[in-house]
C-alpha positions as CSV (number, residue, x, y, z in Angstrom):
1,X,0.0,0.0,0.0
2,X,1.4,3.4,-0.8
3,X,1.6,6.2,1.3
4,X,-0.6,8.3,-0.3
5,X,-3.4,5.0,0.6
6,X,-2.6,5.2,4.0
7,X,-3.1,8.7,4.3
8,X,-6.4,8.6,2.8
9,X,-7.4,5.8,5.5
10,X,-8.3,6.0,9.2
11,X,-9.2,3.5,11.6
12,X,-13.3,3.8,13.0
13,X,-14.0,2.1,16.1
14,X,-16.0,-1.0,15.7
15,X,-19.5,-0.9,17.0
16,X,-20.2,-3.5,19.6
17,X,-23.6,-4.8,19.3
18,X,-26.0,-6.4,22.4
19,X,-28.4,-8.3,22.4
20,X,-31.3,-6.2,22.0
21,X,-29.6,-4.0,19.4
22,X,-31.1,-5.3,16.6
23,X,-35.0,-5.2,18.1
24,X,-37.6,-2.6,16.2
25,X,-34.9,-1.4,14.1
26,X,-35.1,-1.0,10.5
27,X,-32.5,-2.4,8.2
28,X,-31.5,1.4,7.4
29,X,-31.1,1.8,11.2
30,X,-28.7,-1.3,11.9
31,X,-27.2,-1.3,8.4
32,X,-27.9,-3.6,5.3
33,X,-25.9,-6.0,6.6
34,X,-25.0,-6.4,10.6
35,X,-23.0,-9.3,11.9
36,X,-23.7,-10.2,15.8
37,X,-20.9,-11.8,17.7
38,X,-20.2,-14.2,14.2
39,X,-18.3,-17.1,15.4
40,X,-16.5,-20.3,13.1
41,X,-14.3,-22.7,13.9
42,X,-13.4,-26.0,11.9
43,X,-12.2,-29.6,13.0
44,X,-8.6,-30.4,12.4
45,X,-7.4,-34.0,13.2
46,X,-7.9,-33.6,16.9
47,X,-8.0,-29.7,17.2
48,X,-11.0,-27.2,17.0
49,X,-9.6,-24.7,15.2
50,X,-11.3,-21.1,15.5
51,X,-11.8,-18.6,12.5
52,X,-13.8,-16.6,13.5
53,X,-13.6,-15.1,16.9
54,X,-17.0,-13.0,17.7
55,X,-17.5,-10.6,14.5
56,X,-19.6,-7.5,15.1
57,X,-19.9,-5.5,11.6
58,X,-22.5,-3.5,10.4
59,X,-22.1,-2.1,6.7
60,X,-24.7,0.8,5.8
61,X,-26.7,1.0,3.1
62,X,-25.3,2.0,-0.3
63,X,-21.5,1.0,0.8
64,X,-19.4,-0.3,-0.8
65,X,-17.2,-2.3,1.4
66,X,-13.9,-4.0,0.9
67,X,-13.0,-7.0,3.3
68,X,-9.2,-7.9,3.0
69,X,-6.5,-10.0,4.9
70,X,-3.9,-12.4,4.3
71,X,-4.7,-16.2,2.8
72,X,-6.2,-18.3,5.3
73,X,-7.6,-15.0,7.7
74,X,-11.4,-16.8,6.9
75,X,-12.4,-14.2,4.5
76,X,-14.4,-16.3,2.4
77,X,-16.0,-18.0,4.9
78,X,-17.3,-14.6,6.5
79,X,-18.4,-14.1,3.1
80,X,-20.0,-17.0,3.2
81,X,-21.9,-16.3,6.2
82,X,-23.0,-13.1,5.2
83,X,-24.6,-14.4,2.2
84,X,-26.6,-17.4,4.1
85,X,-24.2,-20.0,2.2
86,X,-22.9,-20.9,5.5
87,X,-24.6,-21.1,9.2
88,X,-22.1,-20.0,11.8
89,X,-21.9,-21.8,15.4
90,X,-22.4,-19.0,17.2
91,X,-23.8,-15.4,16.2
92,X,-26.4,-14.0,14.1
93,X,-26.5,-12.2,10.8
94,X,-29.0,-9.7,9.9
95,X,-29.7,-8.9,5.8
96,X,-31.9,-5.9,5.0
97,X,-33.4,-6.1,8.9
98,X,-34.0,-9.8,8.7
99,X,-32.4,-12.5,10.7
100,X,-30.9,-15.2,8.1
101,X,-29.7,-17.4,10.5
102,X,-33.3,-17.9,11.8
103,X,-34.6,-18.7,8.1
104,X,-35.5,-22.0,6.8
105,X,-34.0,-23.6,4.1
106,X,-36.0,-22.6,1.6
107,X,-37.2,-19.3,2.9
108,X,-33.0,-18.5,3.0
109,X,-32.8,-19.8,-1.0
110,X,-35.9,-17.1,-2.1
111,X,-34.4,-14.2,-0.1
112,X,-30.6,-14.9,-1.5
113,X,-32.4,-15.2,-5.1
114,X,-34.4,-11.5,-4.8
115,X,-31.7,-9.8,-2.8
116,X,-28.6,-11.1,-3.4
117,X,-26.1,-11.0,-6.9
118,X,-22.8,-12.6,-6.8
119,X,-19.8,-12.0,-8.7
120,X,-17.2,-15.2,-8.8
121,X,-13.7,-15.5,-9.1
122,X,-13.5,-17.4,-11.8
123,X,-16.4,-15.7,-13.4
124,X,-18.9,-19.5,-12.8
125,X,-20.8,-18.0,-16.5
126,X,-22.3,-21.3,-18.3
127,X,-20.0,-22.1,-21.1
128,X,-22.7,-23.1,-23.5
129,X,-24.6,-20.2,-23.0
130,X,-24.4,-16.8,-24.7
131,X,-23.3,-14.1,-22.4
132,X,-27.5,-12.8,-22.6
133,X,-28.5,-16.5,-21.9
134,X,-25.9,-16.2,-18.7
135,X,-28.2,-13.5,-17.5
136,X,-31.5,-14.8,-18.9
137,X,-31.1,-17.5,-16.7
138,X,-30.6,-15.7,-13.3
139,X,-33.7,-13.2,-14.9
140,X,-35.7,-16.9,-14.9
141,X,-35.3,-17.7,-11.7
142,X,-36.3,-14.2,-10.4
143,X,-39.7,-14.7,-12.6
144,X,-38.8,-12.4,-15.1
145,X,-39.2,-14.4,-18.6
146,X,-39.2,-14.1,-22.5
147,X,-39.4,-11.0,-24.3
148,X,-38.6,-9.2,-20.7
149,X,-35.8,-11.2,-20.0
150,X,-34.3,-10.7,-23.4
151,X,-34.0,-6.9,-23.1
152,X,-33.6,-6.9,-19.5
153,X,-30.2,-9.2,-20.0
154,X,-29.4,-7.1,-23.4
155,X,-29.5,-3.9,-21.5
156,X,-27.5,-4.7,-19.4
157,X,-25.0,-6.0,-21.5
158,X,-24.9,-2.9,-23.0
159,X,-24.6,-1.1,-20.0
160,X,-21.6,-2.5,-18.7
161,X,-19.8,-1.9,-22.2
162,X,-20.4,-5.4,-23.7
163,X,-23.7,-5.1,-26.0
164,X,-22.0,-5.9,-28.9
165,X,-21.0,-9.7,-27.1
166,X,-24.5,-10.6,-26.3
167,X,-24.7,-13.5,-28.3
168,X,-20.6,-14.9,-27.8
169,X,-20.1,-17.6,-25.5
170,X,-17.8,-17.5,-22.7
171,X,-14.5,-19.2,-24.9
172,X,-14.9,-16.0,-27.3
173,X,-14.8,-13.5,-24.5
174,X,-11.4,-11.5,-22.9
175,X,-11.3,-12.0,-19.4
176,X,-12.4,-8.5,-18.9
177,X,-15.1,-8.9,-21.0
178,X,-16.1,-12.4,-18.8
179,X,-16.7,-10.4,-15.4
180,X,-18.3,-7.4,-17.5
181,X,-21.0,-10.3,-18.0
182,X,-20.8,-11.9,-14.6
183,X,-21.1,-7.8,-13.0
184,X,-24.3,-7.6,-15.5
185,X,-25.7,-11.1,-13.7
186,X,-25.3,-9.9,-10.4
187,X,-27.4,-7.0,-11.2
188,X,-29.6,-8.8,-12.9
189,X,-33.0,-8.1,-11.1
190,X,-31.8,-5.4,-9.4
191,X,-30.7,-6.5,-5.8
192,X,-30.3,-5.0,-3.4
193,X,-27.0,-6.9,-2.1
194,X,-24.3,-7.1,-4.3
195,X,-21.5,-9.7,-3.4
196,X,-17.8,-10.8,-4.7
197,X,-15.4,-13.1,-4.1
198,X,-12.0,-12.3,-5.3
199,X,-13.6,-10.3,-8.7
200,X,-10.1,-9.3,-10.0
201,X,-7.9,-12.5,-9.4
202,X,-8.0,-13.3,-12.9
203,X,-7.5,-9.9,-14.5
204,X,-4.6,-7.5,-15.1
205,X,-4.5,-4.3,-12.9
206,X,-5.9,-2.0,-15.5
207,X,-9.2,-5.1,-16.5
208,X,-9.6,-5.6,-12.4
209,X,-9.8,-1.7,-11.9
210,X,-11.6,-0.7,-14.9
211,X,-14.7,-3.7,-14.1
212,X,-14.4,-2.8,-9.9
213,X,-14.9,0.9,-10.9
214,X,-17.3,0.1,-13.3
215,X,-19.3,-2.1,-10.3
216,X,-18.7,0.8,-8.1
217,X,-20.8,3.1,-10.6
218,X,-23.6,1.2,-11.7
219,X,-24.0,-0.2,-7.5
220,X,-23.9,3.2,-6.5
221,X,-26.7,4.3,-9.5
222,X,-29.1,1.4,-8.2
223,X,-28.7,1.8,-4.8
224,X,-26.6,-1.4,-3.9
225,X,-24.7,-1.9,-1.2
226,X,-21.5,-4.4,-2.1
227,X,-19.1,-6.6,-0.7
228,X,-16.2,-7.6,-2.0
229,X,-13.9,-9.6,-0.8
230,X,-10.2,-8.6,-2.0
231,X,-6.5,-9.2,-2.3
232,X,-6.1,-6.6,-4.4
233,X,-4.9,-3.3,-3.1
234,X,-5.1,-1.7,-6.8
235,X,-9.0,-1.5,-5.9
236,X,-8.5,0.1,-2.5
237,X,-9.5,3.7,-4.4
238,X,-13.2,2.5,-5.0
239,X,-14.2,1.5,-1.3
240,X,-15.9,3.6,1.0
241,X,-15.1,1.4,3.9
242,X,-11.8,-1.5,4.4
243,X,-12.1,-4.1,6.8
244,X,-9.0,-6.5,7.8
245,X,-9.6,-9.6,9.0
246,X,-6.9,-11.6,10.3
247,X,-6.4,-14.1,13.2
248,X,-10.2,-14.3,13.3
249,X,-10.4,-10.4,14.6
250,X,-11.9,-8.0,12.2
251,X,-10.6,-4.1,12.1
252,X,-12.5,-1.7,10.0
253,X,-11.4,1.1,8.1
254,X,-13.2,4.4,6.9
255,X,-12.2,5.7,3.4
256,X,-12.3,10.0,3.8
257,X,-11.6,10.4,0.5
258,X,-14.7,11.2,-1.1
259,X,-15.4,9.4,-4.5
260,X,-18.2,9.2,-7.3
């Protein structure tokens, strides 16, 4: 990190949350998403080993939020608590007001589907599909079919700089142009969670920043709030909040920079 990126950082006290914190408030009150003494630990031979050691986050609405540490700090498995893909052992996480980790099965699967887009390391688009059928498909699942799902998915396309590629399959497609598409799914159906794994591991520094900046823009126009999850310091200009998790302890960071 360069100078001039520390300077433009400064550490923010971490909210400590009880246990009546969360009770009448709206999700613009405790923040899109609010993590409540988050605990993980996994089994190794003979040792319990902890990950996560009592999280408290709240991120506020229309954030964008990057979460970095080294390899190994549990990143992606906070992620993946966050997002309902995981249940922790102990701790609660609230999404838009609502308790996931009270949800059913199912109930968790509609909420993640209406409210949740994800953006994949290694871009998961179907290689037999077109890059519109790649986002038809999320469109189908939301209930949004046919003629609507056609424009909706070419629309998009064209607003994240790829119209032209609506119709190319995966193999055809730069690697830029591969998480343009995947960016243009996780919109798709505009939710209002936005979240990503590790977006620019498999792009050069000017692709990773240009699609990250890109994300930044069209989250911020719609009103997401996004997460991503990041070794990358190149992208540290587009937060306006870092987090650093590492030996299970999360410390949060307020970007004072102001950005568009």
């Amino acid at each position: 990190m360069t100078a001039a990126e520390m300077n433009s950082i400064v550490f923010t006290k971490k909210k400590s949350w009880g246990d009546s914190a969360s009770i009448g408030l709206t999700s613009t009150e405790m923040g899109t998403i609010v993590a409540k003494g988050v605990q993980m630990a996994f089994q190794s031979g003979q040792q319990r080993v902890p990950v996560l050691r009592g999280i408290d986050w709240e991120i506020k609405n229309g954030d964008v939020q990057l979460l970095m540490g080294p390899s190994g700090s549990g990143k992606t498995t906070l992620l993946s608590i966050l997002a309902g893909l995981m249940t922790p052992a102990v701790g609660s996480v609230y999404l838009l007001g609502e308790d996931i980790t009270k949800m059913s099965r199912s109930k968790l699967a509609r909420f993640r589907q209406q409210n949740i887009g994800f953006i994949f390391q290694n871009f998961n688009l179907f290689p037999a599909l077109t890059a519109a059928e790649n986002i038809e498909v999320v469109l189908n699942i939301k209930g949004i079919r046919g003629k609507k799902a056609r424009y909706q998915a070419q629309a998009l396309l064209e607003q994240v700089g790829v119209g032209l590629q609506a119709n190319q399959r995966p193999r055809d497609l730069s690697g830029g142009q591969k998480q343009r598409v995947a960016i243009a799914r996780a919109l798709a159906g505009n939710p209002k969670l936005i979240m990503a794994d590790e977006p620019t591991a498999s792009l050069d520094s000017h692709s990773g920043h240009t699609v990250i900046q890109l994300l930044r823009q069209l989250a911020k126009e719609g009103g997401c709030t996004v997460l991503i999850v990041t070794h990358d310091p190149r992208i540290l200009d587009i937060a306006d909040r870092v987090a650093y998790l590492e030996d299970g302890i999360l410390t949060e960071k307020r970007v004072t920079e102001k950005r568009m």
